[in-house]
C-alpha positions as CSV (number, residue, x, y, z in Angstrom):
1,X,0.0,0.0,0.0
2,X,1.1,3.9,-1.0
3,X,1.1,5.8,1.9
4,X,0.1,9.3,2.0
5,X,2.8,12.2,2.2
6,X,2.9,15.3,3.3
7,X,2.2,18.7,1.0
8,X,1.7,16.5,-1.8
9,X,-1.8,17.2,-3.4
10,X,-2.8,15.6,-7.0
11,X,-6.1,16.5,-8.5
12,X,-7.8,13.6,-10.4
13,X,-11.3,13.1,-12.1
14,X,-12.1,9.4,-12.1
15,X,-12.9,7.9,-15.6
16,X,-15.9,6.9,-15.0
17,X,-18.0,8.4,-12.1
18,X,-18.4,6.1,-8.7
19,X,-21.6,4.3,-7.3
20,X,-23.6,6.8,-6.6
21,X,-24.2,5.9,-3.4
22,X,-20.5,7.5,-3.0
23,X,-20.9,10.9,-4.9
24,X,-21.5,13.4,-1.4
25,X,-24.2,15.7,-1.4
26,X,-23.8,19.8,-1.8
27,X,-21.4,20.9,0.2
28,X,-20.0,17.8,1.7
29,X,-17.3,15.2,0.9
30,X,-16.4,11.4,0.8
31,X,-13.3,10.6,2.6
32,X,-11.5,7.6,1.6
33,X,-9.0,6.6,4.5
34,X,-7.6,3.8,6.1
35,X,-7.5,3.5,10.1
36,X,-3.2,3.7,10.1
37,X,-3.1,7.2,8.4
38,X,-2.0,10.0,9.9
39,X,-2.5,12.2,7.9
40,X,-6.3,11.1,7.4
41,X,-6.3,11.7,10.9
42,X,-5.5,14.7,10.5
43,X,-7.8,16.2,8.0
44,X,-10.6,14.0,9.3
45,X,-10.0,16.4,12.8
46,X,-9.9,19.4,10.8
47,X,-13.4,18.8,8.9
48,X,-14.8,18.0,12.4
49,X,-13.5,21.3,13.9
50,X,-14.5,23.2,10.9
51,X,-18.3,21.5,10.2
52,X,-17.3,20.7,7.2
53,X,-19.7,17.5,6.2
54,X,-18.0,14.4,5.9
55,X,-18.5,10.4,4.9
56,X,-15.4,8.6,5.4
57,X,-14.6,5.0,3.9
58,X,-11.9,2.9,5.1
59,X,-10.5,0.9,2.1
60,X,-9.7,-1.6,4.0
61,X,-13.0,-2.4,5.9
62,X,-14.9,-1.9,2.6
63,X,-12.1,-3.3,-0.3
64,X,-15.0,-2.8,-2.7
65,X,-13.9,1.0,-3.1
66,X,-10.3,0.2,-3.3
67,X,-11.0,0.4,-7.0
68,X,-12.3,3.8,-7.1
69,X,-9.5,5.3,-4.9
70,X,-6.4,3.0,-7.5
71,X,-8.0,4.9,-10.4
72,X,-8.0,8.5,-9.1
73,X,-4.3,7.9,-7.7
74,X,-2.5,6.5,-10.9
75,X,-3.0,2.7,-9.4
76,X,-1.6,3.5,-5.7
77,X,-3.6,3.1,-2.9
78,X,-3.2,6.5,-1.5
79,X,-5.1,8.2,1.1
80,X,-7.0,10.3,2.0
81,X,-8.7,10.8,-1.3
82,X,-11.3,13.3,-1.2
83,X,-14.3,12.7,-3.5
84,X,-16.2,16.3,-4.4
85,X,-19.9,16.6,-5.7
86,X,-18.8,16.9,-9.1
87,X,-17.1,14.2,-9.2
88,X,-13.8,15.2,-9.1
89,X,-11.4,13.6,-6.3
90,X,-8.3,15.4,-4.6
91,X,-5.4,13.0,-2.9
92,X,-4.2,14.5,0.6
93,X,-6.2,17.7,-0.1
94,X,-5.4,20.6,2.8
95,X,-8.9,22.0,5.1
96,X,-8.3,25.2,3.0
97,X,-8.8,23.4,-0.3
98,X,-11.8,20.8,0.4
99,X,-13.1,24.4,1.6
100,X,-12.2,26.1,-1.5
101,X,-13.7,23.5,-3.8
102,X,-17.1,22.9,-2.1
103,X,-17.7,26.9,-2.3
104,X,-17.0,26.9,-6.0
């Protein structure tokens, strides 16, 4: 498994769009995570503290969406991957841009 690292952000739009069942709602995001990342931690308490809405998905309690998160990321396993209303996902995305990106 890729682990996630530090002030390294990559924009992706999958190729074809996710169950939707995994697509958030207005103004909130789906967090793909697994429970040994820090740095999911770390956004995950961020979101919290600013209200932002979240569903997070550990990969590896639900390996169904491992998929989704391999084609975003180039075929690594990285997380957190932030899926966005419109589809679009984010890899290690900082507070201030999940924040941008849901107000655009």
């Amino acid at each position: 498994m890729s682990h996630a690292t530090p002030d390294v952000t990559a924009d992706a739009t999958p190729e074809a769009p996710p169950a939707p069942d995994l697509t958030p709602d207005a103004g909130s995001v789906t967090m793909f995570t697994t429970s040994w990342c820090g740095y999911c931690r770390r956004l995950r308490s961020q979101l919290d503290r600013e209200g932002v809405p979240f569903t997070e998905i550990d990969i590896e309690a639900n390996p169904e969406h491992v998929d989704f998160v391999e084609r975003v990321n180039d075929g690594n396993r990285t997380v957190p991957t932030v899926l966005f209303p419109d589809g679009s996902a984010a890899t290690n995305p900082s507070l201030a841009e999940v924040r941008a990106r849901l107000s655009a």
